[in-house]
N, C-alpha and C positions, 0 to 999 in steps of 0.2 A: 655633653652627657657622659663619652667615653671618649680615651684616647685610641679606640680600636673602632677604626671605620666601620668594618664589617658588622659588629654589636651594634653599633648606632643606629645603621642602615634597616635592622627589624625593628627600629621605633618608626619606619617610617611610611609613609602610605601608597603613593604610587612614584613609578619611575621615573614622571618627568620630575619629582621633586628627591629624588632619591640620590642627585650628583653633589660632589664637593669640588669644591673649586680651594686650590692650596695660592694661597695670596704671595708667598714667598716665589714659587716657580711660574705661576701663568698656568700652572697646569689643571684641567678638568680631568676629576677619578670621575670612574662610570664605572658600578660591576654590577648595573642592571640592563643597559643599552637603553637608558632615559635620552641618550640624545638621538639615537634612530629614533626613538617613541615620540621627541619634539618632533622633529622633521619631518614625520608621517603624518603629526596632528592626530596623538593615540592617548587617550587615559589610561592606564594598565594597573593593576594592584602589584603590588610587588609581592614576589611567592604568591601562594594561595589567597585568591580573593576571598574565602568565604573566612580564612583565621583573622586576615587585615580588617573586616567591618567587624567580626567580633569582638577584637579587642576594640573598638569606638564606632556603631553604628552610624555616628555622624558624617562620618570617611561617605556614605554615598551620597548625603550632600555634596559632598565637596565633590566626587567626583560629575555629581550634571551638574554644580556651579561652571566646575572645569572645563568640560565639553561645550556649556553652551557662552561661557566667554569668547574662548577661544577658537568655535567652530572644531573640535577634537571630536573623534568618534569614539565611543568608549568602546574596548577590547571585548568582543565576545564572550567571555569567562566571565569578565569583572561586569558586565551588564547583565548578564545569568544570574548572579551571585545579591546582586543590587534585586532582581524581581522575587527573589524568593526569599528573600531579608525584610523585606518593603515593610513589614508590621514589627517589626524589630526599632525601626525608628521611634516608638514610642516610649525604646526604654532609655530614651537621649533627654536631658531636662528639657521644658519648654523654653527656656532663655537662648540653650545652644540653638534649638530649629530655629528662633525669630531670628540671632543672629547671621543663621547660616542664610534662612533665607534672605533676612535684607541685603545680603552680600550678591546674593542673586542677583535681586529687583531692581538694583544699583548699579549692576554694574550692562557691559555689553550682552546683547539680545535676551533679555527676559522671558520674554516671549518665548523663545528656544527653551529656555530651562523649566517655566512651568508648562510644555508639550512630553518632556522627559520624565518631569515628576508625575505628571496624568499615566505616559504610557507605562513606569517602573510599580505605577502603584500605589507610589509614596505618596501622592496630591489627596487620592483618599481618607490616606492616615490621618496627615498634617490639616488638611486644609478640604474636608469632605464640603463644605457650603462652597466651594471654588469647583472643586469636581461636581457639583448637581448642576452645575452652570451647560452643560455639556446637555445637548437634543434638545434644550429650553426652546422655540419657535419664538420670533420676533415680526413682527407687521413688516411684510419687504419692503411696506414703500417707503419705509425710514429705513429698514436696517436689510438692505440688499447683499448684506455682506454673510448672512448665516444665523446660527444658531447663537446662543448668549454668550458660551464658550470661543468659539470662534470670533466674535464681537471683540472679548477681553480680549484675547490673543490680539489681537490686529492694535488695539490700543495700548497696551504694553512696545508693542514692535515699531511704534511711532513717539514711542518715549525718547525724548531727547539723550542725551547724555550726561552720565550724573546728575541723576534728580533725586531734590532731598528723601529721606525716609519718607516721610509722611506721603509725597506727592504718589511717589514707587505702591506705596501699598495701598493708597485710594485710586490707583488704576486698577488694581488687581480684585480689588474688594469694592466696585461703585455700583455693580449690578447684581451683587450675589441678592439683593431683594427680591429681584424677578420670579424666582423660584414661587416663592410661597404667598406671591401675590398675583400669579398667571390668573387673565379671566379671561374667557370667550362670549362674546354677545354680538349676535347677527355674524359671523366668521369673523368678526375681529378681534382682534389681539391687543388685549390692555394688562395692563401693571399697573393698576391704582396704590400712590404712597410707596413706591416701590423703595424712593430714595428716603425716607424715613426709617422703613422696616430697614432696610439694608442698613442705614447707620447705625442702628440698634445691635443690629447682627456682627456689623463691623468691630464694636466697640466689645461684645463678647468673645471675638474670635481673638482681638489685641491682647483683650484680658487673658485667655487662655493661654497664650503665647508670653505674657507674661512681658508685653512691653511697657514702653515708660508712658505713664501720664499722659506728657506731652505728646507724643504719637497719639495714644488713643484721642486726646482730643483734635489732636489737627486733621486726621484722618477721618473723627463723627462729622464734622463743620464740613470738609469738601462732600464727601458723599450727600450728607444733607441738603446740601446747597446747589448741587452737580444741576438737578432740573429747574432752578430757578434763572438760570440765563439765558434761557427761551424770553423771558418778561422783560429783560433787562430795556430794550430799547422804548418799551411804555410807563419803566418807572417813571414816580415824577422825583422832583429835583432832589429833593429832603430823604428820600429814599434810597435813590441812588448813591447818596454821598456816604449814605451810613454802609450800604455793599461792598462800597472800594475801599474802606477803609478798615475793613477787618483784615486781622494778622495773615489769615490763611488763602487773600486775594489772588496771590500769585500760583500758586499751589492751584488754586479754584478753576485759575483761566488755564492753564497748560491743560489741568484735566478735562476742560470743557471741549478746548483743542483738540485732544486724541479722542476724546468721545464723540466730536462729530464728522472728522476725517478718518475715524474707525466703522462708520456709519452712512451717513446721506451725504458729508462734506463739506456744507456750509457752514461756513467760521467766521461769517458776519458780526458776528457777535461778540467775538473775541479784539477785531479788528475798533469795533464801535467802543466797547468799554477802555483799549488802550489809547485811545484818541481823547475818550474824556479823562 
């Protein structure tokens, strides 16, 4: 951009990316202390947090991507600056947040980053049918692990490693149905069509977010499909063959995976269809 460090250095966002390394010497410039800031495990805005997200709201993505790859704490200022910005993310196009966020969901503890975008405020903006998920009540004898929110959270934090797009956001988006099809009869707790409506829901929030096609459909098909592998061991034969062999089979069983060791824990099922 410049041949002057220092000018360069205000295009930039926080301090742990704010060092130059001179390839000719070996030597690492620092004139933010980005490398105490690695060492610490710190996100920091460089100068004033609240000028750094104004010139590009996007910066507090990046900064809870940052934190929760990493395990980093963000710096009291720059996490101040992030809570009271939080509605300002919506003046970022919907393209930048799907990519920011896929960058999330993709990478190390997800789960951590969408607990940060809940607590900064930002999960409301972006992703208000992901924050309703949150005090939702579930039947404990299936889901002994809490509330809807809590549910996600635990199934994101069992997300393998590197999992494609599609997989990533049909873990984050399998349950947002529950909300608007909560029913009580006799004290019990049902979600009738839950995985329907939520497809539906799913494929509006992609849209809003302005993903590709392809996500939106890979992502309607697992959710849709998510409560059909309860049956799987009474299909008959003809039936069964037509299940495995759809595109989004793979994708179907990991999520069936974290949805029932996020839950009651039996993966029989999972176990059963990779045997056939």
């Amino acid at each position: 951009f410049t041949s002057d460090l220092s000018e360069d250095l205000k295009r930039r966002d926080f301090t742990i990316n704010g060092m130059f390394y001179d390839p000719q010497t070996g030597n690492i410039i620092d004139f933010v202390n980005g490398i105490d800031d690695c060492r610490a495990g710190i996100v920091r805005a460089i100068g004033d947090p609240l000028l750094r997200f104004r010139e590009d709201y996007l910066r507090m993505l990046r900064a809870i991507r940052f934190s929760a790859r990493f395990k980093f704490a963000i710096e009291p200022h720059t996490w101040k600056a992030i809570i009271e910005n939080a509605s300002h993310i919506n003046d970022i196009s919907p393209e930048r947040i799907f990519t920011e966020l896929t960058r999330m969901l993709c990478a190390a503890h997800p789960d951590k980053a969408i607990e940060l975008l809940r607590e900064s405020g930002i999960l409301n903006e972006v992703l208000p049918e992901v924050a309703a998920l949150s005090g939702v009540e579930q039947p404990p004898e299936f889901h002994p692990e809490g509330d809807v929110f809590i549910h996600t959270i635990k199934a994101l934090h069992l997300l393998s490693n590197n999992p494609s797009t599609v997989l990533a956001w049909s873990v984050l988006l399998h349950d947002i149905g529950k909300p608007p099809t909560l029913t009580r009869s006799h004290e019990r707790i049902r979600f009738n069509n839950h995985d329907r409506v939520g497809a539906e829901m799913a494929v509006a929030v992609l849209k809003r977010l302005r993903a590709s096609n392809a996500v939106i459909d890979g992502v309607k098909a697992c959710i849709e499909n998510h409560m059909n592998f309860m049956n799987v061991t009474r299909m008959r034969l003809s039936t069964l063959k037509k299940f495995l062999v759809r595109p989004t089979l793979r994708d179907e069983i990991e999520l069936h995976r974290v949805d029932c060791l996020a839950s009651h824990g039996d993966i029989s099922n999972c176990s059963f269809l990779e045997e056939k």
